[in-house]
PABA-944204 format. One record per atom (N, C-alpha, C, O): residue in three letters; atom name; x, y, z. Coordinates in pm, 1 decimal. Atoms other than C-alpha are relative to their C-alpha. Layout:
BEGIN
("ALA"; "CA"; (X; Y; Z))
...
***
This chain:
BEGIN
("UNK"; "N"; (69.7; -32.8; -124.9))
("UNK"; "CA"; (-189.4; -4999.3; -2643.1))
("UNK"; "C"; (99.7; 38.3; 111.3))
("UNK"; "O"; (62.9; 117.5; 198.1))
("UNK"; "N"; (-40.2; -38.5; -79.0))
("UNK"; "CA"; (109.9; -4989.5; -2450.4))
("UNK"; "C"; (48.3; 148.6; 0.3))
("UNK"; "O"; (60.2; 207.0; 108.0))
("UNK"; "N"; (-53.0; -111.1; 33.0))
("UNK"; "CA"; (238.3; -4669.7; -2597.1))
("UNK"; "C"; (-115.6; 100.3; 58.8))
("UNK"; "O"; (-81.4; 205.6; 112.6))
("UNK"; "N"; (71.8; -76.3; -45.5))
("UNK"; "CA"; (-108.1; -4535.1; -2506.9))
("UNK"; "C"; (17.9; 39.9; 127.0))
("UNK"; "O"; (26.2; 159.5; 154.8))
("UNK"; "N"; (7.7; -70.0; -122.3))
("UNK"; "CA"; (-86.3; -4567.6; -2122.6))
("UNK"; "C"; (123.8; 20.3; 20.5))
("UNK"; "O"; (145.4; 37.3; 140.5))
("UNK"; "N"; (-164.6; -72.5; -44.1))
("UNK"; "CA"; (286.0; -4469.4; -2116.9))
("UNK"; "C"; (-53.8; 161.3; -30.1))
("UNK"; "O"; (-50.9; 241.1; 63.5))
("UNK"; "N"; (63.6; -145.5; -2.5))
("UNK"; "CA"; (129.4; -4128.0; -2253.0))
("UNK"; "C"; (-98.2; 29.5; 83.4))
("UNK"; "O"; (-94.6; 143.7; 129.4))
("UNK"; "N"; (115.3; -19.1; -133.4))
("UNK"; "CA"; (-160.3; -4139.8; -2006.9))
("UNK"; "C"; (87.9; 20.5; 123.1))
("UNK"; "O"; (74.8; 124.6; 187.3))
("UNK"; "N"; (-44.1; -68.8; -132.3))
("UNK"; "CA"; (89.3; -4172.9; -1702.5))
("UNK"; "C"; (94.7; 110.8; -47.1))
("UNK"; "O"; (116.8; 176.1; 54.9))
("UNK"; "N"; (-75.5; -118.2; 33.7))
("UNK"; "CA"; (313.8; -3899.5; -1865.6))
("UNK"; "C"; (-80.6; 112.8; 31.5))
("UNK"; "O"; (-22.5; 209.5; 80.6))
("UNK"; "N"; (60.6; -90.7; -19.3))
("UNK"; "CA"; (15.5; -3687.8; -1838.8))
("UNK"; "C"; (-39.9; 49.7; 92.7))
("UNK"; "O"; (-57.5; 169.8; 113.0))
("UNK"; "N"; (40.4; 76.8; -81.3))
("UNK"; "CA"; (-86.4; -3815.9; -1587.8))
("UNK"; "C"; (98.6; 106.1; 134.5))
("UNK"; "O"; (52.0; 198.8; 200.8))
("UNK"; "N"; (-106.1; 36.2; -59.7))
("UNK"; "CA"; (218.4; -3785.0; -1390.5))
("UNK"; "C"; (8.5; 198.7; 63.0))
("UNK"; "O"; (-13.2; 254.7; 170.5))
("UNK"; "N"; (-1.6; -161.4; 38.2))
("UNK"; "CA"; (286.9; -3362.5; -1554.4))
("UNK"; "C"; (-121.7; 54.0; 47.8))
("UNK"; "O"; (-121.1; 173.5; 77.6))
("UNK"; "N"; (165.1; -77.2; -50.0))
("UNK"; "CA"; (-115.6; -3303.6; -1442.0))
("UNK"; "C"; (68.8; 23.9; 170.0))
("UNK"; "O"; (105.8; 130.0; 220.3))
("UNK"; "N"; (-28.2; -19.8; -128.7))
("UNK"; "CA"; (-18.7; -3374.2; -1092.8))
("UNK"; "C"; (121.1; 101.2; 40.4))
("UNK"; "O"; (110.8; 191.0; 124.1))
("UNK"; "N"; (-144.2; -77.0; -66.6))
("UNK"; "CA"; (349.1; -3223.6; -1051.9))
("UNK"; "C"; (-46.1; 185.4; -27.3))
("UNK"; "O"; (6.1; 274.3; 39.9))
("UNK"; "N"; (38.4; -91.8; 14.9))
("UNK"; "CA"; (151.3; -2916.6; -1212.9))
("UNK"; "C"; (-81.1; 39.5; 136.1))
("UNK"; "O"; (-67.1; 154.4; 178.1))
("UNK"; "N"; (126.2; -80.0; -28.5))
("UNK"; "CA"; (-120.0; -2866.4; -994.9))
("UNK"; "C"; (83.2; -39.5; 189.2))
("UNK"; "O"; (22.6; 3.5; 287.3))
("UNK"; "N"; (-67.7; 56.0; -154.1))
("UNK"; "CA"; (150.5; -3034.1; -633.8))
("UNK"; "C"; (66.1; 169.8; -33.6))
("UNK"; "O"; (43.9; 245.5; 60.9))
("UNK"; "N"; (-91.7; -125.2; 6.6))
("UNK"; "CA"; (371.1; -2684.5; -772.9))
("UNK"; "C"; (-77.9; 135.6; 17.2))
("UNK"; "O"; (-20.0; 238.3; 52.7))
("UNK"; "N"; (71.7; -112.0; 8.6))
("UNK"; "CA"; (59.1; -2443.5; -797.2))
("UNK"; "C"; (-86.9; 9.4; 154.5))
("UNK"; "O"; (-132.7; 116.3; 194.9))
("UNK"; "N"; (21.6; 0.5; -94.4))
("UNK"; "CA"; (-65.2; -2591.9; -456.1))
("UNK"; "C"; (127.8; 60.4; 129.4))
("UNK"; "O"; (100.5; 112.0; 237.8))
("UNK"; "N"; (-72.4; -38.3; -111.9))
("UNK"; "CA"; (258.0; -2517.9; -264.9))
("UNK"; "C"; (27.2; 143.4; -38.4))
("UNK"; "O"; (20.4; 225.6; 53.0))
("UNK"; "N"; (-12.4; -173.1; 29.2))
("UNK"; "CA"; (327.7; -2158.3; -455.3))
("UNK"; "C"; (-132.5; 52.9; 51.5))
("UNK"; "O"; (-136.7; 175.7; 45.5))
("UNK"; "N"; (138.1; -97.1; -52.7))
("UNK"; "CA"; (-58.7; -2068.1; -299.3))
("UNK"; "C"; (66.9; -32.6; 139.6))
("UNK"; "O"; (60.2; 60.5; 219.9))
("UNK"; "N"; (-27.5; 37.6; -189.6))
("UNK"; "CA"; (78.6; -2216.2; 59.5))
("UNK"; "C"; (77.6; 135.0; 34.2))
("UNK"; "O"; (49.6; 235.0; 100.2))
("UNK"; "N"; (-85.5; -166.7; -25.5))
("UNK"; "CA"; (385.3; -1969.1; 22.0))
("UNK"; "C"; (-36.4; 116.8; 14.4))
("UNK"; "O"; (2.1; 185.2; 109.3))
("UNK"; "N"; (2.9; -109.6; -1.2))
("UNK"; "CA"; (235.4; -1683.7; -88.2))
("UNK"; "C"; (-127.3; 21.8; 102.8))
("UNK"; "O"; (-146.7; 139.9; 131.7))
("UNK"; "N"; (68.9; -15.3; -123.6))
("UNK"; "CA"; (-37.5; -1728.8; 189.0))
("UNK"; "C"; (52.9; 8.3; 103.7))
("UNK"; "O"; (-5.9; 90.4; 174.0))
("UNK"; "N"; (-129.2; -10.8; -53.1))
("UNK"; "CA"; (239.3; -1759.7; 399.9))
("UNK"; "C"; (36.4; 123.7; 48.3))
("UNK"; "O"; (33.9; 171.7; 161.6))
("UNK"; "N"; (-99.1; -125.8; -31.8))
("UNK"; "CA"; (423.4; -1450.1; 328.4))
("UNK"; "C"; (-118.3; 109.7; 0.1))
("UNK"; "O"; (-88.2; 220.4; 44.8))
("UNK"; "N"; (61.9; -132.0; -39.6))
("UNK"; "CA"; (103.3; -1229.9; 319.4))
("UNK"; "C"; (-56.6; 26.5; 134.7))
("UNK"; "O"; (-79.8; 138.4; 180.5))
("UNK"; "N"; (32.3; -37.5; -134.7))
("UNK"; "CA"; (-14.9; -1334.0; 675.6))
("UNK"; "C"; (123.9; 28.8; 72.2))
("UNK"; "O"; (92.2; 83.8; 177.7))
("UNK"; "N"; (-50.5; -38.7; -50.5))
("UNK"; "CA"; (323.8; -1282.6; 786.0))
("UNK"; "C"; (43.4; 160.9; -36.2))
("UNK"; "O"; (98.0; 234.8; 45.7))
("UNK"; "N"; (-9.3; -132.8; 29.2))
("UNK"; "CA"; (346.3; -955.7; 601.6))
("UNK"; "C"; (-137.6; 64.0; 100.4))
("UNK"; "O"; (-112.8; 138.7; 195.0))
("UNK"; "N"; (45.7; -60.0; -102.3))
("UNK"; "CA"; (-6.8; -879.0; 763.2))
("UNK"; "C"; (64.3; 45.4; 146.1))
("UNK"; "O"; (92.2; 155.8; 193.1))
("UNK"; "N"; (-43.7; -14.8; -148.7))
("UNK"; "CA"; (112.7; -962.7; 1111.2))
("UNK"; "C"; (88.4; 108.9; 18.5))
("UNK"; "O"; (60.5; 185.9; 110.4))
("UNK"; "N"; (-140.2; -81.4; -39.6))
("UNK"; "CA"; (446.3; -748.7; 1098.5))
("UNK"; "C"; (-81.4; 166.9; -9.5))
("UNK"; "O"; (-59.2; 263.6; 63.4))
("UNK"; "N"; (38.1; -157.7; 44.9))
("UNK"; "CA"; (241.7; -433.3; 943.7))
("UNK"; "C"; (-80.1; 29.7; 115.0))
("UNK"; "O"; (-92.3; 144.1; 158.8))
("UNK"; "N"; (161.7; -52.4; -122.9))
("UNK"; "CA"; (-78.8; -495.8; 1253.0))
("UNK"; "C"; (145.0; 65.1; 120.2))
("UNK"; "O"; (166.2; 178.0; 164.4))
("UNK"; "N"; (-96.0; -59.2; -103.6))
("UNK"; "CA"; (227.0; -486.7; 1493.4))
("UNK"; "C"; (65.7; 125.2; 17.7))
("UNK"; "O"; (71.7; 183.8; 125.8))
("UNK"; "N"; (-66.8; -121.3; -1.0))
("UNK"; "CA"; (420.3; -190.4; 1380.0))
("UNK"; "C"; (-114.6; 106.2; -0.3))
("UNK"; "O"; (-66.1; 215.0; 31.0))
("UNK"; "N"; (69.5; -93.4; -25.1))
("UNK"; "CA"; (130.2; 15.9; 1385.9))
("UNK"; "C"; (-91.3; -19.1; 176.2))
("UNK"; "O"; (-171.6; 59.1; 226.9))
("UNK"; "N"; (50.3; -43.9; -142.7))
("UNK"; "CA"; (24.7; -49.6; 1742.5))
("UNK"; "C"; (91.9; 18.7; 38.6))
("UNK"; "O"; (75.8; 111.5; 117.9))
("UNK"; "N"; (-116.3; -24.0; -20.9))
("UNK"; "CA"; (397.5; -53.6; 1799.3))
("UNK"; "C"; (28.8; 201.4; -4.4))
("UNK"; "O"; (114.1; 252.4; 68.2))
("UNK"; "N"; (-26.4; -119.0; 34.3))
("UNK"; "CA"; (364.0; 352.0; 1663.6))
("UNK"; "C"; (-40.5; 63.2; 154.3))
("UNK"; "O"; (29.5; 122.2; 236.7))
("UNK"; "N"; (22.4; -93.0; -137.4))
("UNK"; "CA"; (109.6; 456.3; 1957.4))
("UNK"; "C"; (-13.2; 25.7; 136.2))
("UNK"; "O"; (-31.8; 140.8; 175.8))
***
């Protein structure tokens, strides 16, 4: 039984660090596209 929940928090453990790594790579790339928006709204009122 103990061998069981040593594999449960292993999974356990890999579920989370998966889904803490796929939450901050969506932060980033939300991130860099509103700052990509912003720079592109600017340079085009910046044109006229």
């Amino acid at each position: 039984m103990v061998h069981l929940s040593v594999a449960i928090a292993r999974f356990a453990e890999t579920l989370f660090w998966g889904i803490a790594q796929a939450a901050g790579l969506a932060l980033i790339g939300g991130a860099l596209a509103i700052a990509a928006l912003l720079i592109g709204w600017r340079l085009m009122h910046r044109r006229r």
